[in-house]
C-alpha positions in Angstrom: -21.1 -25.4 6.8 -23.1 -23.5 5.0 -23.3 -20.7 7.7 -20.0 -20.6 7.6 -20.0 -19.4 3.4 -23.1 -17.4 3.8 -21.0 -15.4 6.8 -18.1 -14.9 4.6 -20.2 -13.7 1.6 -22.0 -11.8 3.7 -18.3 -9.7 5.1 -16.9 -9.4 1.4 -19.9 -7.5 0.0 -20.2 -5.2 3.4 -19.0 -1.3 2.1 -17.0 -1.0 5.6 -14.8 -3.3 8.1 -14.2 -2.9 11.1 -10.7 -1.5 12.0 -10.3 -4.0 14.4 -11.5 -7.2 12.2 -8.8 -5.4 9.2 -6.5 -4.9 11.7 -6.6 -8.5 13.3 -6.8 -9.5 9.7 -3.4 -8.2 8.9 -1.9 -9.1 12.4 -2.5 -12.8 11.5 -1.1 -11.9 7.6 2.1 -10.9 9.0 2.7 -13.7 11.6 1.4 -15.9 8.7 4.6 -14.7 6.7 7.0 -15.0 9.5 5.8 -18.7 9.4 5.7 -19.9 6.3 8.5 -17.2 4.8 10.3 -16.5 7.3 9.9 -12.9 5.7 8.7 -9.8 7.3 5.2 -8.0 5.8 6.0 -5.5 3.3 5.2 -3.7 -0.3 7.7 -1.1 -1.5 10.4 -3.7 -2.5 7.9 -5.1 -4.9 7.7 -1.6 -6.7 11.8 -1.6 -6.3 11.7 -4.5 -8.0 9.0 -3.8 -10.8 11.4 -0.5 -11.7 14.5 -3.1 -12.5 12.0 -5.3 -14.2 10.6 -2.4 -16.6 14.3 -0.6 -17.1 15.4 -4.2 -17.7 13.1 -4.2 -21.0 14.9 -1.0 -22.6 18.3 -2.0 -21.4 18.9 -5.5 -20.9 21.5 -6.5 -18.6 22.5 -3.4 -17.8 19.8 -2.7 -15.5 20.6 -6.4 -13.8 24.2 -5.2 -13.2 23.2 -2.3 -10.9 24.3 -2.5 -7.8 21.0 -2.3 -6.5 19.6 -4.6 -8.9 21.6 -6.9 -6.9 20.2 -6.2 -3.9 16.9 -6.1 -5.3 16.7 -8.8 -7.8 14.4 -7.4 -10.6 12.2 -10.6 -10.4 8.7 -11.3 -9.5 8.6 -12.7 -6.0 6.0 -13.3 -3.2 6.0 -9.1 -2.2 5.2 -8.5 -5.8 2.7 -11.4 -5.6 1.2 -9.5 -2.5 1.1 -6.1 -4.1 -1.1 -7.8 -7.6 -3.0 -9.9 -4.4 -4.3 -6.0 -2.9 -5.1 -4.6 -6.4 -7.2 -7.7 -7.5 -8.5 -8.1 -3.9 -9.7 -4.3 -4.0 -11.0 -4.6 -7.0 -12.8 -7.4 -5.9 -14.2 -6.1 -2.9 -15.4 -3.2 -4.8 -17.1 -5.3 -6.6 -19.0 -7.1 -4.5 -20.0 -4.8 -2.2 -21.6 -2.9 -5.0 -18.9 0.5 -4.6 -17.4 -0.3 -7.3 -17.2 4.2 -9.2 -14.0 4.8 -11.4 -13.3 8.1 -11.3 -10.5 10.5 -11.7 -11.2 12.9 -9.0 -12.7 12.1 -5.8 -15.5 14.1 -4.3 -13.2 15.6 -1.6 -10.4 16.7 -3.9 -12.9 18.6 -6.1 -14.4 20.5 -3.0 -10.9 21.6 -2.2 -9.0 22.3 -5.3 -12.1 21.5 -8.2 -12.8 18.7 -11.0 -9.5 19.7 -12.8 -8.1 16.3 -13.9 -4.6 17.0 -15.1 -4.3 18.7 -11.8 -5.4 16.0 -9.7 -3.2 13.7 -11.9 0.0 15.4 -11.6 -0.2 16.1 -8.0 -1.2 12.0 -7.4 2.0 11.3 -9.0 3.8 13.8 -6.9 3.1 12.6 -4.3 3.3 8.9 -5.1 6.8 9.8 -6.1 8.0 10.8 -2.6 6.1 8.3 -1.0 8.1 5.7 -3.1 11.5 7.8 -3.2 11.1 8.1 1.0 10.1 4.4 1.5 12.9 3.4 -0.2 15.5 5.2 2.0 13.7 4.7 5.2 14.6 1.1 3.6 10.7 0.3 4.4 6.9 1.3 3.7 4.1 1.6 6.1 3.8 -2.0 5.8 7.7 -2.9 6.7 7.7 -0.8 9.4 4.4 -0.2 10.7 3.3 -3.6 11.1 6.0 -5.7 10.8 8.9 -3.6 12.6 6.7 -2.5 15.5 5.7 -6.3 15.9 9.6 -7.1 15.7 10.0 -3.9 18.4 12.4 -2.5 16.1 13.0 1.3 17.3 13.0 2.0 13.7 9.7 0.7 13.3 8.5 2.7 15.6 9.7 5.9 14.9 8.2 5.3 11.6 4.9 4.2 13.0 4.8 7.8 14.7 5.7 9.8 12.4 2.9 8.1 9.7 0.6 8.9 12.1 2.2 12.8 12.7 2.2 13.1 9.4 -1.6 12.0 8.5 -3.2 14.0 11.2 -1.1 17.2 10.1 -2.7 16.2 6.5 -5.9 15.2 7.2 -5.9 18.7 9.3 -4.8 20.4 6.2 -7.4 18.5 3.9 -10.2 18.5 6.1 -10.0 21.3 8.5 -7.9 24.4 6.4 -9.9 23.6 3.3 -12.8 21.7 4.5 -16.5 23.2 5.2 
């Protein structure tokens, strides 16, 4: 049994996975969830959520009585639980396999566009913004339909799944090949 500990020690402090040992990973995570919840994989509900939990403190009820804070029950639940599970689990990772750097700006962004901090900071939430605003009416994230819709075979979730993947490679062409080298 021993082995067995060593091994796993051994795969939390490595730097890098393999994509196809994360990949399985999450496969199982979201059959696991089907199971046991009956719920399909996914994060951007949780943040839904967290926004009626936080206007909920300035205006009580109020924020409860939205229509879609009826929906989307400002409450913590098992997708918020997931969402604190992949923060703590990151950091943790980070820890252990020794990568752990806080830093404002990555080394990439400050060979494209320099070490400015307010810049990186206000583009970060930007972009962070849209991402939420557009998983929210595509009533899904990356998780919800990438994973969970294309292993439902939801058309949706496919048509998502491509267009993430569109949308990366025109990015990381932008990133990496306009303003790269």
């Amino acid at each position: 049994m021993d082995w067995l500990l060593t091994g796993l020690m051994d795969a939390l402090m490595m730097q890098r996975w393999s994509p196809y040992v994360a990949g399985a990973g999450i496969g199982v995570l979201s059959w696991l969830t089907f199971l046991l919840c009956n719920k399909a994989l996914g994060c951007s509900t949780a943040f839904a959520r967290t926004a009626g939990m936080i206007e909920a403190l300035f205006t009580g009820e109020r924020a409860r009585a939205r229509a879609y804070y009826q929906r989307f029950e400002p409450k913590v639940e098992w997708q918020w639980m997931l969402v604190a599970g992949v923060v703590i689990g990151a950091f943790i990772s980070a820890q252990l396999s020794g990568v752990w750097e806080p830093r404002w700006v990555p080394d990439r962004w400050a060979e494209a566009f320099g070490e400015l901090i307010t810049l990186r900071l206000i583009v970060a939430f930007i972009g962070g913004t849209i991402l939420g605003l557009g998983a929210r009416w595509a009533n899904g994230c990356t998780s919800g339909h990438g994973i969970s819709g294309t292993m439902q075979l939801a058309v949706s979730g496919w048509v998502a799944s491509i267009c993430f993947f569109a949308s990366g490679t025109v990015a990381a062409f932008l990133i990496y090949g306009v303003f790269g080298q």
